[in-house]
N, CA, C and O of each residue as an XYZ file, in Angstrom:
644
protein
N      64.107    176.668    107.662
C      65.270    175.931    108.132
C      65.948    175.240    106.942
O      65.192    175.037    105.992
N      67.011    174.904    106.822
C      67.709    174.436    105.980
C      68.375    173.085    105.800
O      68.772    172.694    106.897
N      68.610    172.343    104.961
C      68.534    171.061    105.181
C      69.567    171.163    105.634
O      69.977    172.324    105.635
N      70.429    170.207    106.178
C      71.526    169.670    106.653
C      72.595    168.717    105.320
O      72.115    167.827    104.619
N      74.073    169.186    105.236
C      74.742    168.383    104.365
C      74.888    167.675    105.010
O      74.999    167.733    106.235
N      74.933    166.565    104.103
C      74.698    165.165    104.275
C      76.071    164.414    103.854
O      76.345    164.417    102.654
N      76.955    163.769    104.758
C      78.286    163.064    103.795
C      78.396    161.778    104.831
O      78.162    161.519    106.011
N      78.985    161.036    103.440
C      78.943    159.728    103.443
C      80.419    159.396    103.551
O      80.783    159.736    102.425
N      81.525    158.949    104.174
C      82.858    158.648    103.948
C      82.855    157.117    103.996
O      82.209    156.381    104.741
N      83.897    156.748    102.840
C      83.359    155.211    102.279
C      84.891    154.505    102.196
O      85.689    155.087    101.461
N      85.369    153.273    102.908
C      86.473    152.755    103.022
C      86.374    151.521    102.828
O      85.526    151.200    103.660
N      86.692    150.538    102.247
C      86.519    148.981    102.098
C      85.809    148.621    103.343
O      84.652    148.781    102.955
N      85.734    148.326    104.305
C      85.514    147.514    105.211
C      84.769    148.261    106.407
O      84.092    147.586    107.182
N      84.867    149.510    106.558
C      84.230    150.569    107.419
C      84.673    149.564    108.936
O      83.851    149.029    109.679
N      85.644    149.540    109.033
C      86.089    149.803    110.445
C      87.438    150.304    110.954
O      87.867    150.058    112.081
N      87.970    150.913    110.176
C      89.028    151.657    110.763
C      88.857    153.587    109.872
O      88.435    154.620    110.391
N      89.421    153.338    108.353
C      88.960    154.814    107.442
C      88.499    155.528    107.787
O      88.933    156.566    108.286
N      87.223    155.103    107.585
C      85.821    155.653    106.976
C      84.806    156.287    108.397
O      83.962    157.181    108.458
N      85.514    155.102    109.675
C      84.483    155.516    110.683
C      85.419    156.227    111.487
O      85.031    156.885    112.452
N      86.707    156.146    111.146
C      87.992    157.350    112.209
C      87.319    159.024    111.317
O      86.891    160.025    111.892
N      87.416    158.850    110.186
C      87.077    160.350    109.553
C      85.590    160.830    109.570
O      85.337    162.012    109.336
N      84.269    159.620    109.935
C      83.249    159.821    110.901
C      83.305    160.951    111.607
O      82.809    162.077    111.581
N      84.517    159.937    112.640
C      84.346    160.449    114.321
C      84.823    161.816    114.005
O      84.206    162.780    114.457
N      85.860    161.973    113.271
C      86.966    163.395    113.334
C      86.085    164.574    112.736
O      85.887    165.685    113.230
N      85.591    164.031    111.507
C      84.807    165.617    111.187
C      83.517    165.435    111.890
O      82.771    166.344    111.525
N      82.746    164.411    113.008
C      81.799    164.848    113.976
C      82.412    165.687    115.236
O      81.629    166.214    116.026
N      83.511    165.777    115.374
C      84.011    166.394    116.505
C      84.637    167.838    115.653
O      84.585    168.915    116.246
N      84.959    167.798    114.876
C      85.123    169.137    113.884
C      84.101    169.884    113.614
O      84.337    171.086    113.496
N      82.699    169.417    113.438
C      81.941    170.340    113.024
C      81.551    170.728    114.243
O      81.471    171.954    114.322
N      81.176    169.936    115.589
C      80.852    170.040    117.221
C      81.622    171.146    117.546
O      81.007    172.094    118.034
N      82.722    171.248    117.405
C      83.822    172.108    117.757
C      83.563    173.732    117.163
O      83.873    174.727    117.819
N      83.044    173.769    116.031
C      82.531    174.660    115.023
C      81.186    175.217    115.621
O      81.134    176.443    115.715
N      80.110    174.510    116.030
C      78.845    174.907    116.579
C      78.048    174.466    115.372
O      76.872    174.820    115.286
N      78.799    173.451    114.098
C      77.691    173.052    113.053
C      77.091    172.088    113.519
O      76.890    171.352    112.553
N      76.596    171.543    114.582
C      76.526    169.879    114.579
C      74.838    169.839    113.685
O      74.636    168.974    112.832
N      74.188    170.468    113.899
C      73.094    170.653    113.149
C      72.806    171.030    111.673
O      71.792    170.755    111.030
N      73.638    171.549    111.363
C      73.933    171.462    109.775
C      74.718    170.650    108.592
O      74.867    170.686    107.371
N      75.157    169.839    109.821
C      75.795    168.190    109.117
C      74.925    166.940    109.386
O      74.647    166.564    110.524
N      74.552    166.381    108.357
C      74.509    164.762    108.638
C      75.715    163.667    108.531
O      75.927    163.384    107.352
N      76.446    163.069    109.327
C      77.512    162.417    108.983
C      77.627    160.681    109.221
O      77.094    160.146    110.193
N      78.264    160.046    108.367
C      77.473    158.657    108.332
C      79.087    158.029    107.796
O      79.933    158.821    107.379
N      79.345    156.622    107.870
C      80.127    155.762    107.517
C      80.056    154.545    106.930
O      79.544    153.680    107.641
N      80.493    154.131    105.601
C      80.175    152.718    105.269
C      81.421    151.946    104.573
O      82.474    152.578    104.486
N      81.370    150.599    104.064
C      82.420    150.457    103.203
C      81.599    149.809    102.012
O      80.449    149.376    102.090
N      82.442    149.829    100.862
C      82.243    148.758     99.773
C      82.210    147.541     99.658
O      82.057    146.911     98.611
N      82.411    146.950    101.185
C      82.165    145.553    101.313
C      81.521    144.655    102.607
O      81.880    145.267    103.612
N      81.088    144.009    102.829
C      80.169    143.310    103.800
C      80.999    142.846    104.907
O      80.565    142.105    105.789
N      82.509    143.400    104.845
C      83.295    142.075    105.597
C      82.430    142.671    107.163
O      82.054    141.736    107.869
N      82.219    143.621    107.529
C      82.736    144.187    109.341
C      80.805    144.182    109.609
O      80.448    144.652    110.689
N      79.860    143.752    108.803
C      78.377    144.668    109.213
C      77.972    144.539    110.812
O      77.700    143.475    111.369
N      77.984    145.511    111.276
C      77.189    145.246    112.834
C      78.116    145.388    114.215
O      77.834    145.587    115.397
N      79.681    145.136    113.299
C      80.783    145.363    114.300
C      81.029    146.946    114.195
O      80.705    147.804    113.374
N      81.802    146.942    115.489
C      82.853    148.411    115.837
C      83.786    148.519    115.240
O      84.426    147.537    114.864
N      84.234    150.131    114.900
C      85.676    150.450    114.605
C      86.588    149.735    115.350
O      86.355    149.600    116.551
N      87.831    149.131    114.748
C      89.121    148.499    114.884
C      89.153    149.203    116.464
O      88.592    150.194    116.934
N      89.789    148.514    116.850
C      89.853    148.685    118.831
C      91.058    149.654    118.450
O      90.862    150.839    118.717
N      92.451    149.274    117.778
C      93.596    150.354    117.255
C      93.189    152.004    116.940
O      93.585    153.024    117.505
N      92.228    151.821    115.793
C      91.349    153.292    115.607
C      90.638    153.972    116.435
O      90.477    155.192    116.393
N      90.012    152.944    117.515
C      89.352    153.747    118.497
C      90.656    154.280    119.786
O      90.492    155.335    120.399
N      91.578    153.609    119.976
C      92.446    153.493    121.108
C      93.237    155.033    120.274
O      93.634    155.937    121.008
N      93.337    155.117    119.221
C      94.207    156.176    118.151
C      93.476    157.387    118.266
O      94.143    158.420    118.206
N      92.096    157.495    118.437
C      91.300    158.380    118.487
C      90.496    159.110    119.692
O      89.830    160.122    119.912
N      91.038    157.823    120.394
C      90.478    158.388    122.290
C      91.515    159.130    122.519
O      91.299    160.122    123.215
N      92.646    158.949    122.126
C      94.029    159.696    122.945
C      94.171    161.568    122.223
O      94.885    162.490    122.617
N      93.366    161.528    121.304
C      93.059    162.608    120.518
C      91.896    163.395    121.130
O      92.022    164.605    120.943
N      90.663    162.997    121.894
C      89.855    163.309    121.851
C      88.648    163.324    121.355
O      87.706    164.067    121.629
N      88.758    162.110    120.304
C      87.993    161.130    119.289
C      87.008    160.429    119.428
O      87.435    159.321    119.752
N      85.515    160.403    119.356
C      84.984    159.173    119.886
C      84.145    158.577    118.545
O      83.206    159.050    117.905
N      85.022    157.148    118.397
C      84.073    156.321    117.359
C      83.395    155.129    117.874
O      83.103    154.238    117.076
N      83.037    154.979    119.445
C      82.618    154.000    119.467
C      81.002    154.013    118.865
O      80.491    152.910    119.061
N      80.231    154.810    118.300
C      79.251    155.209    117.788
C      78.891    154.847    116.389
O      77.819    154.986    115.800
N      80.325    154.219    115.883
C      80.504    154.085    114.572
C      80.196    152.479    114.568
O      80.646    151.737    115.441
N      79.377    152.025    113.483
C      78.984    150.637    113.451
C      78.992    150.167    111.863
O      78.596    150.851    110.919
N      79.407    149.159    111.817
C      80.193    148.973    110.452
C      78.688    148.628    109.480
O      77.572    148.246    109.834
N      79.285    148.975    108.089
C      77.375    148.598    107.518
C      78.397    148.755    105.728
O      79.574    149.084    105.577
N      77.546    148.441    104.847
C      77.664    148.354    103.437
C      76.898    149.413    102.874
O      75.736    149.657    103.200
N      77.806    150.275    101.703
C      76.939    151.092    101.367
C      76.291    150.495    100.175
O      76.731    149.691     99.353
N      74.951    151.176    100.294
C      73.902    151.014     99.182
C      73.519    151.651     98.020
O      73.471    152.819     98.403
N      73.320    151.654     97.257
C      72.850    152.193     95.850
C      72.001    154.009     96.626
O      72.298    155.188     96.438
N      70.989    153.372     97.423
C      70.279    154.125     98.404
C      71.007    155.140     98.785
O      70.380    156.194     98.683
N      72.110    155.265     99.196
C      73.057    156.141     99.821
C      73.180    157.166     99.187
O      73.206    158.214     99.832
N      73.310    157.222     97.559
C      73.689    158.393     96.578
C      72.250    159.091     96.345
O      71.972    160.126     95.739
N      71.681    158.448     96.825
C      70.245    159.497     96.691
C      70.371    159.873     98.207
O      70.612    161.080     98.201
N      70.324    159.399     99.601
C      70.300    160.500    100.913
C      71.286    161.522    100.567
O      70.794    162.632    100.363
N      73.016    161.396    100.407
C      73.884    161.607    100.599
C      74.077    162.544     99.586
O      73.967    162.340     98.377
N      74.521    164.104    100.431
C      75.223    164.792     99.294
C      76.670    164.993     98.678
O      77.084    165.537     97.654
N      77.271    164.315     99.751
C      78.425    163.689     99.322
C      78.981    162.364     99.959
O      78.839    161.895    101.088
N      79.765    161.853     98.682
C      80.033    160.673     99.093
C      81.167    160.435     98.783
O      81.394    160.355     97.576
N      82.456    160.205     99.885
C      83.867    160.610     99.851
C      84.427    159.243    100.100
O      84.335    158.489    101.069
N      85.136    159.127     98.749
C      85.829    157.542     99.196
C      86.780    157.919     99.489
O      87.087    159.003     98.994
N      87.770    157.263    100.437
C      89.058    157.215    100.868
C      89.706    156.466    100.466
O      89.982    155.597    101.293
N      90.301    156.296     99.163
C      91.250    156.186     98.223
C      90.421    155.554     96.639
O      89.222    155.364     96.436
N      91.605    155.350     95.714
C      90.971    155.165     94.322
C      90.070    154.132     94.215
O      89.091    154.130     93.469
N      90.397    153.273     94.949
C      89.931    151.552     94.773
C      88.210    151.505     95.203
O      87.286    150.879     94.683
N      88.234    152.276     96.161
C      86.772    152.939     96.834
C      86.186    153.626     95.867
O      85.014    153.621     95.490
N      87.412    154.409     95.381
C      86.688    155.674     94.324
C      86.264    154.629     93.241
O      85.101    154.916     92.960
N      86.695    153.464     92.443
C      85.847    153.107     91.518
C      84.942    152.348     91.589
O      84.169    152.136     90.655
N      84.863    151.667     92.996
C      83.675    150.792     93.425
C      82.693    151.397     93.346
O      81.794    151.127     92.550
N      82.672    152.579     94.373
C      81.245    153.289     94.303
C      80.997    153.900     93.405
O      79.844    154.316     93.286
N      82.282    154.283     92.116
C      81.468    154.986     90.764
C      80.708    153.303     89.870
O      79.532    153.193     89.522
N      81.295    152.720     89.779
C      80.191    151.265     89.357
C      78.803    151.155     90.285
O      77.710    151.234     89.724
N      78.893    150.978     91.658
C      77.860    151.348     92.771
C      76.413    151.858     92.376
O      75.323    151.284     92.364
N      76.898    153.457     91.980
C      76.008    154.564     91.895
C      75.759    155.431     90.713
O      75.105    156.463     90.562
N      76.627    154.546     89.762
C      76.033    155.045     88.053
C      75.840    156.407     88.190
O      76.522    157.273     88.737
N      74.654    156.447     87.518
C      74.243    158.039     87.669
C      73.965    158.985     88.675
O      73.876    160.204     88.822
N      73.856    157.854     89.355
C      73.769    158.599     91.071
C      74.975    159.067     91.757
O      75.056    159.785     92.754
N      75.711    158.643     91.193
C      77.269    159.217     91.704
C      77.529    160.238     91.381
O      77.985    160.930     92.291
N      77.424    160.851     90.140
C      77.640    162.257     89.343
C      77.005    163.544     90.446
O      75.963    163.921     90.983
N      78.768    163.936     90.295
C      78.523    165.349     91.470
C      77.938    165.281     92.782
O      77.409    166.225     93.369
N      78.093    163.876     93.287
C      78.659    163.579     94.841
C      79.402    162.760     95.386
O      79.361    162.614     96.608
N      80.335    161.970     94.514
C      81.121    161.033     94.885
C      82.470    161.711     94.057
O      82.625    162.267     92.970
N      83.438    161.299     95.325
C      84.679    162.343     95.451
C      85.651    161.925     96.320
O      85.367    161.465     97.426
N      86.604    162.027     95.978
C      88.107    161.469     97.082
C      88.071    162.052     98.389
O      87.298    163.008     98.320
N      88.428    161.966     99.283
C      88.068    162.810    100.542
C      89.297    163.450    100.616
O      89.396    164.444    101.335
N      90.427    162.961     99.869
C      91.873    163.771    100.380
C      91.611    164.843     98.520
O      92.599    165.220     97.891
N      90.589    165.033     98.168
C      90.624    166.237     97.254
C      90.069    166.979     97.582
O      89.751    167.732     96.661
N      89.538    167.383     98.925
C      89.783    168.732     99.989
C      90.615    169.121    100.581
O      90.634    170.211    101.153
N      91.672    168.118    100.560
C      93.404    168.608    101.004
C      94.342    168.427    100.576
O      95.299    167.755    100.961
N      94.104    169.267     99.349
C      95.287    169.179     98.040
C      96.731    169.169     98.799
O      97.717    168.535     98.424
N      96.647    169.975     99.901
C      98.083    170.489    100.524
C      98.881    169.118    100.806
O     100.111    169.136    100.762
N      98.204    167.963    101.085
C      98.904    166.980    101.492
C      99.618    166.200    100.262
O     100.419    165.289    100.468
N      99.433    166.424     99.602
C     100.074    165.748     98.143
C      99.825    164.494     98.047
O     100.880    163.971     97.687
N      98.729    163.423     98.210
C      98.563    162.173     98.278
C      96.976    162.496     97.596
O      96.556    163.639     97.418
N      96.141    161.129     97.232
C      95.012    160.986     96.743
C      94.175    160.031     97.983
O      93.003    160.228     98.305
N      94.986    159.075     98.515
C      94.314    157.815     99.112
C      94.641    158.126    100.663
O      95.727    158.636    100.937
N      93.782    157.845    101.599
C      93.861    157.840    102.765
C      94.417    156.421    103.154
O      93.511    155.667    103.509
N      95.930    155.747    103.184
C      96.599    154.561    103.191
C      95.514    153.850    104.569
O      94.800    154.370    105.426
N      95.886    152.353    104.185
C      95.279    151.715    104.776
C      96.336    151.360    105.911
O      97.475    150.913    105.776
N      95.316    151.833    107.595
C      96.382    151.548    108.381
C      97.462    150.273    108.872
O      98.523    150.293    109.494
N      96.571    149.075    108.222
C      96.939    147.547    108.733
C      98.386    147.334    107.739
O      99.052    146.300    107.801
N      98.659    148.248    107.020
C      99.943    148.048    106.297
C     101.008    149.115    106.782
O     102.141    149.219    106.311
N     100.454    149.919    107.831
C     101.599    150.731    108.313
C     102.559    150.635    109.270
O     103.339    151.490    109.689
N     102.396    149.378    109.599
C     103.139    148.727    111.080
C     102.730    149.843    112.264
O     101.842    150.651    111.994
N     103.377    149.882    113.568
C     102.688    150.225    115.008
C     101.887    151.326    114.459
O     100.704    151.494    114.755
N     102.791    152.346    113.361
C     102.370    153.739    113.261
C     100.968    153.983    112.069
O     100.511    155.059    111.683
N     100.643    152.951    111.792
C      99.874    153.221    111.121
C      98.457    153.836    111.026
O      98.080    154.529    110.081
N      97.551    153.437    112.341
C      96.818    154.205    113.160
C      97.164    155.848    113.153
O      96.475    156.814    112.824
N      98.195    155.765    113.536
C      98.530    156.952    113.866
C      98.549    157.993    112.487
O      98.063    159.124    112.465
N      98.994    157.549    111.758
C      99.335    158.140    110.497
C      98.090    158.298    109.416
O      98.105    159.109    108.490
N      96.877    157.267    109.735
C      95.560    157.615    109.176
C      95.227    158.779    109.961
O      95.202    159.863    109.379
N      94.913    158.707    111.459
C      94.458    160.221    112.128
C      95.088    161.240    111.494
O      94.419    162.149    111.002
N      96.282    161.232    111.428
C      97.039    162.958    111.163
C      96.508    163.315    109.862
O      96.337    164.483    109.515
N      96.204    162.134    109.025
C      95.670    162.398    107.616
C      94.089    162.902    107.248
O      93.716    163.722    106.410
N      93.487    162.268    107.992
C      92.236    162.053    108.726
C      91.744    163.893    109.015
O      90.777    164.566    108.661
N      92.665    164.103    109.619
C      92.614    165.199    110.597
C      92.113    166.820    109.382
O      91.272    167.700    109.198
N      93.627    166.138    108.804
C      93.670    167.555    107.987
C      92.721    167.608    106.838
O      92.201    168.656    106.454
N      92.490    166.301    106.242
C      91.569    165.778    105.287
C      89.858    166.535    105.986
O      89.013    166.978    105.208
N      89.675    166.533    107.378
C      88.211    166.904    107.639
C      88.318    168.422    107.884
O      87.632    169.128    107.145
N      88.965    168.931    108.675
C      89.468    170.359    108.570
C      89.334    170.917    107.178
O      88.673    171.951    107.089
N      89.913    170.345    105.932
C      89.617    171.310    104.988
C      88.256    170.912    104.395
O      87.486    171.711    103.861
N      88.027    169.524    104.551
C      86.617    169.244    104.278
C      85.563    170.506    104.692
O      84.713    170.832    103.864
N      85.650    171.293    106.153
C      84.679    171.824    106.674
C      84.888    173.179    105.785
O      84.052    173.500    104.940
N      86.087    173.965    106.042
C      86.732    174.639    105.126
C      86.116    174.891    103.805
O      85.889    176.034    103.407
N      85.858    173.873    103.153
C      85.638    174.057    101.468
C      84.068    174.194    102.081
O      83.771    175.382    102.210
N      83.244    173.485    102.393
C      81.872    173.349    102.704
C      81.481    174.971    103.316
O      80.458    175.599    103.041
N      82.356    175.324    104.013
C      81.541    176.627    104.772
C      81.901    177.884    103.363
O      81.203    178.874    103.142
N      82.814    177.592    102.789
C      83.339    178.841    101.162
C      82.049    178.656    100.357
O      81.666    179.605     99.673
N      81.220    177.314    100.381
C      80.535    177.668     99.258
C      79.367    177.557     99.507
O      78.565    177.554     98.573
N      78.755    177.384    101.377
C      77.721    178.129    101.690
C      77.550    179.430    101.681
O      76.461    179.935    101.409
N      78.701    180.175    102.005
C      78.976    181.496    102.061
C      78.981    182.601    100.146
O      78.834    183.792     99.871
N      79.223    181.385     99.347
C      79.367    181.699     97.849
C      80.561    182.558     97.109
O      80.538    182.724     95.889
């Protein structure tokens, strides 16, 4: 049997990002018939949310989709993480240099932008929704969306080789 990839998606605060692109590529790979060949997990770079739920907005953004993050529970990632985790996808730069300070050597060749599996979108950072006014929710999912789609995409090209 074969291990299961393991990914980590990492957003400041892990309650809106990190645990919407959770829920989306757990219902992406479900949808696929991988659910057994993924491990999928959510954290942020900071302590603010530990123990709480995804943003009620992200979950309300993601039920109407077909989305379910109430499963998602906010937590801090750990040094620990870059050793379970075979990848570890921050959602935007600011993430991206926390966890390269984070995980030193442990970061090398698993810590990675999550929107650099979807070059097509022409952006680096998955924007933070609390600055997008009503639509902002909305506008992380669509990003969210396509960001895990090619996520699965690149992952199944280079099981296949």
């Amino acid at each position: 049997m074969t291990q299961p990839v393991r990914i980590l998606f990492v957003c400041m605060g892990n309650i809106c990002r990190s645990p919407t692109a959770e829920g989306v590529f757990r219902k992406v790979i479900a949808d696929a018939g991988l659910d057994a060949d993924f491990e999928v997990d959510s954290a942020g770079t900071h302590a603010y949310h530990i123990g709480e739920p995804a943003d009620e907005r992200s979950q309300r953004a993601a039920a109407r989709r077909g989305y379910d993050l109430s499963a998602c529970v906010g937590r801090q990632v750990t040094k620990a993480d870059f050793d379970r985790f075979d990848y570890v996808l921050a959602m935007d730069r600011q993430n991206h240099r926390e966890l390269k300070t984070l995980g030193g050597d442990r970061a090398k060749g698993k810590l990675r932008l999550f929107l650099d599996f979807a070059p097509e979108l022409g952006i680096q950072d998955v924007p933070d929704p609390y600055f997008g006014g009503g639509d902002g929710f909305e506008r992380v999912l669509d990003i969210v969306q396509t960001g895990a789609q090619a996520l699965l995409e690149s992952l199944r090209r280079q099981r296949t080789g």
